[in-house]
C-alpha positions as CSV (number, residue, x, y, z in Angstrom):
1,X,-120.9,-39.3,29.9
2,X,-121.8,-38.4,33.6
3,X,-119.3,-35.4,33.5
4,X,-121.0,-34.2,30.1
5,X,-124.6,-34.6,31.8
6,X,-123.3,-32.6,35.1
7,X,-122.1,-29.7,32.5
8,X,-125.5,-30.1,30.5
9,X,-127.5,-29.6,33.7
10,X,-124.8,-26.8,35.2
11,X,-125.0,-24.2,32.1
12,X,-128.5,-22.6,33.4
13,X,-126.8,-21.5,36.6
14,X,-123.6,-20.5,35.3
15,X,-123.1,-16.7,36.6
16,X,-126.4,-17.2,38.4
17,X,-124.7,-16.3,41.4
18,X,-123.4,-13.1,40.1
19,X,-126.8,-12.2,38.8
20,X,-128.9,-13.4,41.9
21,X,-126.5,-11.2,44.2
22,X,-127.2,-8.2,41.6
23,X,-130.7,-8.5,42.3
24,X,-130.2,-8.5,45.8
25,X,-127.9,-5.5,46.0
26,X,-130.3,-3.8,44.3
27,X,-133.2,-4.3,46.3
28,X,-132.5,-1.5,48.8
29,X,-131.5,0.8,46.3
30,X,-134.7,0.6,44.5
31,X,-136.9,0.9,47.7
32,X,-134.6,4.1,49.0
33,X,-137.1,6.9,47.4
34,X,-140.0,5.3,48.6
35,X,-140.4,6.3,51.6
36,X,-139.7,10.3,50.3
37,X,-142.6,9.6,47.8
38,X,-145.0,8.3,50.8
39,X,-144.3,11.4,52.0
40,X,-145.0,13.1,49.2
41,X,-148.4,11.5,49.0
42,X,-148.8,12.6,52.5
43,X,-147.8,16.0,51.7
44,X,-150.0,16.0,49.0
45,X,-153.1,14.9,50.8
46,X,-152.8,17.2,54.1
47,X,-150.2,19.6,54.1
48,X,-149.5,21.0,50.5
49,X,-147.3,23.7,51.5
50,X,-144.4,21.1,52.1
51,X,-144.8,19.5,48.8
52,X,-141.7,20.4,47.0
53,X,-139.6,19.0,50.3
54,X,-140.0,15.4,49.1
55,X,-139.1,16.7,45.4
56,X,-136.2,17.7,46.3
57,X,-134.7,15.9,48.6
58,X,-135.5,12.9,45.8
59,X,-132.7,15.2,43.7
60,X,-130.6,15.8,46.7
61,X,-130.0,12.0,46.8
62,X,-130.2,10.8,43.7
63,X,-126.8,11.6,43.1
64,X,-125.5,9.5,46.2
65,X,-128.5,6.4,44.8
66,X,-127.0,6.6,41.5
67,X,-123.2,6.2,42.4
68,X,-124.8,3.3,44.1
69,X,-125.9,1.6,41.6
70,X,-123.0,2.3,39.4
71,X,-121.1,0.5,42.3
72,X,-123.2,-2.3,41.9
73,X,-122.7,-3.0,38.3
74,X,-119.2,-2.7,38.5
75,X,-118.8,-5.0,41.9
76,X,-121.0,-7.3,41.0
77,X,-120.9,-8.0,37.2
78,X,-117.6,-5.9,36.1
79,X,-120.4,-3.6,33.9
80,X,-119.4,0.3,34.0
81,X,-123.1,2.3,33.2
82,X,-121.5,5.1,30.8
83,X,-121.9,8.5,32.5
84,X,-124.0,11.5,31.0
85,X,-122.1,14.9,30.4
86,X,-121.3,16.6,33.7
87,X,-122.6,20.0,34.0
88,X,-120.1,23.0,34.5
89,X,-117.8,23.7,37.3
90,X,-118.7,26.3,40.0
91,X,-120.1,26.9,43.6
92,X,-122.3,29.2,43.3
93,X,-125.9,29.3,42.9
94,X,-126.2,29.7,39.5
95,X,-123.9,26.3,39.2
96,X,-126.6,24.4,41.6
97,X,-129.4,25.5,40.1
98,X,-127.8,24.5,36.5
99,X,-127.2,21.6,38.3
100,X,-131.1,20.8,39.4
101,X,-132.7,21.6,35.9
102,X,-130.2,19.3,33.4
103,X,-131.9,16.4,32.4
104,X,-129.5,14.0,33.1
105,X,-130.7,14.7,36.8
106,X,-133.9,13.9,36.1
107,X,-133.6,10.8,34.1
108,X,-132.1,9.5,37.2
109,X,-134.7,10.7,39.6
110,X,-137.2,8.9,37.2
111,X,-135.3,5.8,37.3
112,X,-134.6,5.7,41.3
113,X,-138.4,6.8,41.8
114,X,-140.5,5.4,39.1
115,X,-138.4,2.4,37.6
116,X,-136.9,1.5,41.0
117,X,-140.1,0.7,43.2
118,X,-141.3,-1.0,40.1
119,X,-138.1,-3.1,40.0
120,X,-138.5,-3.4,43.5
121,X,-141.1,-5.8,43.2
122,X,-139.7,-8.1,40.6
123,X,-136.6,-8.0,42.6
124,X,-138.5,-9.4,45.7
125,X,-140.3,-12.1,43.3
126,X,-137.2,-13.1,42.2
127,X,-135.6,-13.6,45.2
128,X,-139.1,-15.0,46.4
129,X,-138.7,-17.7,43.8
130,X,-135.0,-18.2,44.3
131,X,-136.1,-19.1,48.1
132,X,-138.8,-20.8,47.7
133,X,-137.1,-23.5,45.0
134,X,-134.4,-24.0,48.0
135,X,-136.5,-25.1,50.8
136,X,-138.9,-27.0,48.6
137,X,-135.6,-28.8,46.9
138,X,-134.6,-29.6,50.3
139,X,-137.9,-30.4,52.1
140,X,-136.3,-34.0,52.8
141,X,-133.5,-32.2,55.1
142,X,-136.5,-30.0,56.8
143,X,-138.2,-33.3,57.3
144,X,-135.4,-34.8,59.3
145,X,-134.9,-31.7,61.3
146,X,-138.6,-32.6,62.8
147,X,-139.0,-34.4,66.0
148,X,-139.3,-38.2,65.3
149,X,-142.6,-38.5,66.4
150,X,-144.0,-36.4,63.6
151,X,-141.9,-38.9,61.0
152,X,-144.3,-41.5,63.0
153,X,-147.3,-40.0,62.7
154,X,-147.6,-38.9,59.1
155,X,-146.6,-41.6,57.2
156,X,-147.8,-39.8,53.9
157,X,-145.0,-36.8,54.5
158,X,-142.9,-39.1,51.7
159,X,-145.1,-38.4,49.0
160,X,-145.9,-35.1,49.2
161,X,-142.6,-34.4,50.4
162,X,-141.5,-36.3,46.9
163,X,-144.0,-33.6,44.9
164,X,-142.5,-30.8,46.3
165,X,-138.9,-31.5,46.0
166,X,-139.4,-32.0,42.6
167,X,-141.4,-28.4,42.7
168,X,-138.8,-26.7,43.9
169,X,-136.0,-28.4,41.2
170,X,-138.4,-26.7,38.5
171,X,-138.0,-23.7,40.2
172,X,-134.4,-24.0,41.1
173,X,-134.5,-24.0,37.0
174,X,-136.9,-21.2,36.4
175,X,-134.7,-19.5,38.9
176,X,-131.7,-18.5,36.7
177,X,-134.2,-17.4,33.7
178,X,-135.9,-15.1,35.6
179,X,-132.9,-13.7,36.8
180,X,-131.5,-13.4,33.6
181,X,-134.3,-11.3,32.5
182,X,-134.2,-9.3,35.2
183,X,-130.8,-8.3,35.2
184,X,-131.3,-7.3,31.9
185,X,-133.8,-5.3,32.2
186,X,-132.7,-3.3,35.1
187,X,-129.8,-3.1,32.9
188,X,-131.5,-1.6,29.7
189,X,-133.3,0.8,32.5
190,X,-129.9,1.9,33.6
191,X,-128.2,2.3,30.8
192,X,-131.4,4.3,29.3
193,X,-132.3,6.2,32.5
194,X,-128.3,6.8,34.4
195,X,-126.5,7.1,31.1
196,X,-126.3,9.8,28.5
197,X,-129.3,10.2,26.3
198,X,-129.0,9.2,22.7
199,X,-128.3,13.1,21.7
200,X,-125.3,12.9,24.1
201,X,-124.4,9.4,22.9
202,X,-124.8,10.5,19.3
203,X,-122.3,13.6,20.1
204,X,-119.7,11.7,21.6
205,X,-120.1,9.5,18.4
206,X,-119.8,12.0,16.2
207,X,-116.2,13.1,18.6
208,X,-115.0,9.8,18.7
209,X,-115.2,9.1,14.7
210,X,-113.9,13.2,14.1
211,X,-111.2,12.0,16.1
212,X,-110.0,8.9,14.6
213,X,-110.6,10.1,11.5
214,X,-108.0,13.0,12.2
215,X,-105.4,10.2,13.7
216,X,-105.7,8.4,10.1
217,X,-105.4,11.9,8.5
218,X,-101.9,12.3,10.7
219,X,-101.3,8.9,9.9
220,X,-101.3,8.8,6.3
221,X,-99.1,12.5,6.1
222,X,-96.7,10.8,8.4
223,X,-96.5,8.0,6.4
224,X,-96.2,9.9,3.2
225,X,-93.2,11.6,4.9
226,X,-91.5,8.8,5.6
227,X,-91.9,7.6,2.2
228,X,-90.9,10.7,0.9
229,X,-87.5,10.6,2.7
230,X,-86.9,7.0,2.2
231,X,-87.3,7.8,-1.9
232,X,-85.0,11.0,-1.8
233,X,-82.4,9.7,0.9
234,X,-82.5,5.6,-0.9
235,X,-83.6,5.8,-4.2
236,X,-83.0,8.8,-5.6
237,X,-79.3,9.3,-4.1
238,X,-78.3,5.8,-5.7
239,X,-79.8,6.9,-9.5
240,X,-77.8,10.2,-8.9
241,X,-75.1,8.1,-8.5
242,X,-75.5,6.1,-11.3
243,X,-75.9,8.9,-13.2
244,X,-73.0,10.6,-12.6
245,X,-70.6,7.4,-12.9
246,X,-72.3,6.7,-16.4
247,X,-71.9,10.6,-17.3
248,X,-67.7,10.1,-16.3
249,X,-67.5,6.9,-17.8
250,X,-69.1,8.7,-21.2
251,X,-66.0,11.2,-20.7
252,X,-63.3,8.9,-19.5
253,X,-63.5,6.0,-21.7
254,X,-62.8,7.0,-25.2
255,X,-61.8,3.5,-26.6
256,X,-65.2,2.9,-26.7
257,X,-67.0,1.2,-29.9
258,X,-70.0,3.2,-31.3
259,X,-72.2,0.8,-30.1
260,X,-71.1,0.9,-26.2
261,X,-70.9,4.6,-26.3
262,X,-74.5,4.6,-27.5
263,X,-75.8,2.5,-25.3
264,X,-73.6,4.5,-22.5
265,X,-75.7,8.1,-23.9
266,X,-78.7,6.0,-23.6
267,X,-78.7,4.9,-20.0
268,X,-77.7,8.2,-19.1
269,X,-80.5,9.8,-20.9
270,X,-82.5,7.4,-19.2
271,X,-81.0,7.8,-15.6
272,X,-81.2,11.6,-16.0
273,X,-85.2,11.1,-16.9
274,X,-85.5,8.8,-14.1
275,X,-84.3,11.0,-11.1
276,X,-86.8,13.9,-12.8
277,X,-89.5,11.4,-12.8
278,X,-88.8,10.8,-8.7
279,X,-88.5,14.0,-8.2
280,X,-91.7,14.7,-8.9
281,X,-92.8,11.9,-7.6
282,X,-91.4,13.3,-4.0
283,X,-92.5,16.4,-4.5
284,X,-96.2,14.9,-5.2
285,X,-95.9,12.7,-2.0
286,X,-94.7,15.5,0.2
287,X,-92.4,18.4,-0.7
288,X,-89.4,19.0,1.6
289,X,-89.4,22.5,1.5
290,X,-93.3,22.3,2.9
291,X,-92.1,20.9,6.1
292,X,-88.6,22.8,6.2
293,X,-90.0,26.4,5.4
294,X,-93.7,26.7,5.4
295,X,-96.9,27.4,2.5
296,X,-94.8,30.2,0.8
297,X,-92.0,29.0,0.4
298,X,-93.7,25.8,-1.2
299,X,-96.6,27.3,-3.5
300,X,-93.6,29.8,-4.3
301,X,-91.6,26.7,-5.6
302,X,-94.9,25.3,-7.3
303,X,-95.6,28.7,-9.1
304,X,-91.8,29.4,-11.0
305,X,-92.5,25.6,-12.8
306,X,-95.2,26.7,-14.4
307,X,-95.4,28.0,-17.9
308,X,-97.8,30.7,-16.5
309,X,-97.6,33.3,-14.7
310,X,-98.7,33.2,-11.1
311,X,-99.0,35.7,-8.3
312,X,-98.4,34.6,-4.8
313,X,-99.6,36.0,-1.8
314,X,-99.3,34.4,1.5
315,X,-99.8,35.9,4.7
316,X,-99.7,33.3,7.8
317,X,-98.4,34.9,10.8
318,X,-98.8,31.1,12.1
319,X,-98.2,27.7,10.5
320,X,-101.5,25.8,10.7
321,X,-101.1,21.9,11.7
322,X,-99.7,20.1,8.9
323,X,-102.1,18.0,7.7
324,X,-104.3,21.6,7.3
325,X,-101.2,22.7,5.6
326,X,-100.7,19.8,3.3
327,X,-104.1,19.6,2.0
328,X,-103.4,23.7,1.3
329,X,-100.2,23.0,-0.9
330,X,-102.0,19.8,-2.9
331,X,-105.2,21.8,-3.5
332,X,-103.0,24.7,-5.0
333,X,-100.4,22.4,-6.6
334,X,-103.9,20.5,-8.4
335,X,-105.9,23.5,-9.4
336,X,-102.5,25.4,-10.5
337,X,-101.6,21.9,-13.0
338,X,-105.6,22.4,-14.1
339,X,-104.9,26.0,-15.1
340,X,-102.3,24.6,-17.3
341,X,-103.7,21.8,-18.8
342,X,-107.2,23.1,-19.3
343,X,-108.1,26.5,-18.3
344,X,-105.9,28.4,-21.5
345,X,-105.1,30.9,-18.7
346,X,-102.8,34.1,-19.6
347,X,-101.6,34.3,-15.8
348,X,-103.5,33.5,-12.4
349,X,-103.3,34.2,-9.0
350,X,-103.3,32.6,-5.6
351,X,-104.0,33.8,-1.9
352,X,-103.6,32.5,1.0
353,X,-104.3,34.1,4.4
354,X,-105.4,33.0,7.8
355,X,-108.7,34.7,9.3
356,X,-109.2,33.8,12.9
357,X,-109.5,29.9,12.9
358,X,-109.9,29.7,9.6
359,X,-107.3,29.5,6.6
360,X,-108.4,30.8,3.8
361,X,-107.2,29.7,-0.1
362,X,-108.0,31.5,-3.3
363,X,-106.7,30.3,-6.7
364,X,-108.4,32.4,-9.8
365,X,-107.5,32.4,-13.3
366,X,-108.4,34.1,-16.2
367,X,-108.9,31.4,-18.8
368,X,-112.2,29.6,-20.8
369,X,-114.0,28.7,-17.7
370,X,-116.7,26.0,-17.7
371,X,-115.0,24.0,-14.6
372,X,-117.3,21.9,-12.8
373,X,-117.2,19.8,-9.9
374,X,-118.1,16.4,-11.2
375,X,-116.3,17.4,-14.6
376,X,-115.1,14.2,-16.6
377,X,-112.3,15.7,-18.4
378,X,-109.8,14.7,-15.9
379,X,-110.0,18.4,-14.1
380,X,-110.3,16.9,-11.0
381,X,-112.5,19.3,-8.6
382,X,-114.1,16.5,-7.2
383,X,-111.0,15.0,-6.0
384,X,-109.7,18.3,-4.8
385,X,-113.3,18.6,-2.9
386,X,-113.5,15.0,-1.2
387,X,-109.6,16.1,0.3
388,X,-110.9,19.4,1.6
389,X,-113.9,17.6,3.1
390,X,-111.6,15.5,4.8
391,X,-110.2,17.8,7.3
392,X,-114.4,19.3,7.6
393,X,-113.3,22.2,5.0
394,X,-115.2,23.8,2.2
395,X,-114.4,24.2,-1.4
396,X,-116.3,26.2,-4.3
397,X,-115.8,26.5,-7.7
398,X,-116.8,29.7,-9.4
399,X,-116.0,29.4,-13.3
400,X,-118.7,30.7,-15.7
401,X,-118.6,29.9,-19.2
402,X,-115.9,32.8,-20.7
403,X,-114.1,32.9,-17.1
404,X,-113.0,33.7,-15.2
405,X,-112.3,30.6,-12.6
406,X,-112.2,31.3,-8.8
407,X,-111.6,28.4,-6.9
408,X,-112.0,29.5,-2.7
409,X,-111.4,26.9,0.1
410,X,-111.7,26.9,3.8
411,X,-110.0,25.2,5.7
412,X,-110.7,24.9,10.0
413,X,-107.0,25.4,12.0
414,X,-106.6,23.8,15.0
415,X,-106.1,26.8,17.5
């Protein structure tokens, strides 16, 4: 019970310390422009001509005021204040006066001339409060320091001395409050005033999730990959296998009944339909012969399967990365198996070429027409859009009534 009251009574000043010497720390730091802004004032009032002195020797500094207080969040209570984008490198001039007009630089002048004297203040009542609750919680020790005679004398001192110990133990509570919301609101200042703005913050956002989006993208081609070797070195070697020991044990055995040599025909058949159906399959996942030999060797492949007739033109003198050049195949290989299926296409053709950063894809046909993104007959141009948005491409569908269909992507290469 004792132990859970001395716990009770111990949470308001756990970390106080921490806090308290935050405060502290950052007294002089707030009160370090000051005196350039007195002079300022000065300046201002009898000798305008050095004005802009105070100005900017308030820049000069900031700099030095800010690491500062970086150092004091980080010391103190293990914070790090994010940094704002540095400006560009260089010596010259030109580079300090870039320097001088970002507005990073004068977020922070702001907050070590206009924020800081203000927290100045609430800094020193703080700390005003935090003293005066310790010498009025211990006025009985102060009292004993005094010559006897005084003891004597004032007989009352008991009382009062009574009223203000207990004083200063409400303070000694109000202590770690006000503390608290003082840290926190030099913090929110800081964070605000030293750190990026929310435009830089927003940017770096938008980086972060562009990359972590492009590690999943990686991700999920790797991991179709593997899954496409595992199938083709596992699964499909053993039904290859089978096959061929049920097509010699067909040819071999000819003691066989009607019935076993039937049902011999039949699991062949059926082996023989399976490996097609997993080859497919792999080639759906991710097609060897994209990773071995490139987009022309692979939309090459795509095009002889086809009942149609397709023309295909590639010109890469570079590979783009291959999650660029997997979404390429899978948007050909889909818009290709639409021509068949839908577009009643005599032949079509399909381009692919690489302008600056940019890879170009062109698949037309000279069917019906009528596609359209959104379409619900299973044509699939939606699908084929939301996998070109992935890697930040474009995709249009041209395909008026009567044709013909032009289907152009644009993909963004990694330089």
């Amino acid at each position: 019970m004792q132990l859970t009251t001395w716990l009770v009574l111990g949470r308001p000043f756990r970390g106080a310390g921490h806090r308290t010497a935050l405060v502290a720390a950052g007294l002089p730091l707030h009160l370090a422009v000051v005196p350039l802004w007195l002079w300022l004032a000065g300046a201002i009032a009898g000798a305008p001509a050095v004005t802009p002195l105070p100005v900017l020797l308030t820049a000069v500094v900031t700099p030095l005021l800010t690491g500062g207080q970086r150092r004091r969040y980080r010391a103190l209570v293990g914070k790090d204040l994010a940094r704002p984008a540095a400006p560009g490198p260089g010596r010259d001039w030109t580079s300090a006066i870039r320097r001088l007009t970002t507005r990073a630089l004068w977020r922070q002048v702001c907050y070590h001339a206009v924020a800081g004297p203000l927290l100045a203040v609430l800094d020193l009542a703080v700390l005003a409060v935090w003293a005066a609750a310790l010498v009025a919680a211990s006025i009985y020790v102060w009292i004993w320091a005094l010559p006897p005679q005084w003891r004597v004398t004032d007989l009352g001192y008991t009382t009062q001395a009574a009223y203000i110990t207990a004083g200063g133990l409400a303070l000694l509570f109000l202590g770690p409050r006000l503390t608290g919301a003082l840290v926190r609101l030099d913090t929110r200042a800081a964070e605000i005033l030293l750190g990026p703005s929310r435009t830089e913050r927003l940017t770096r956002r938008v980086a972060d999730l562009a990359e972590s989006r492009a590690g999943v993208l990686d991700a999920a081609d790797a991991e179709r990959r593997r899954i496409e070797r595992d199938l083709h070195d596992g699964a499909q070697q053993r039904l290859v296998s089978l096959a061929v020991n049920l097509g010699l044990a067909r040819a071999t055995l000819g003691d066989l009944s009607a019935d076993a040599r039937k049902v011999i025909d039949e699991a062949h058949r059926e082996a023989k339909e399976a490996i097609a159906e997993l080859n497919n399959l792999v080639r759906g996942l991710h097609p060897a012969v994209l990773e071995d030999r490139g987009l022309d060797a692979a939309l090459s492949g795509v095009a002889a399967r086809l009942p149609v007739p397709v023309r295909v033109a590639v010109d890469l003198r570079q590979r783009p990365s291959p999650t660029v050049e997997a979404v390429a195949y899978f948007v050909v290989s889909e818009a290709l198996t639409n021509v068949v299926k839908h577009a009643q296409a005599t032949r079509a053709d399909v381009t692919v070429e690489r302008i600056g950063e940019t890879l170009l894809v062109v698949v037309a046909d000279d069917g019906a027409g009528g596609a359209y993104l959104g379409a619900a007959d299973g044509t699939g141009l939606a699908g084929l859009a939301k996998r070109v948005a992935s890697v930040d491409g474009t995709f249009s569908c041209r395909s008026p009534a009567g044709g013909p269909t032009v289907i152009t992507v644009e993909l963004p290469c990694a330089p």
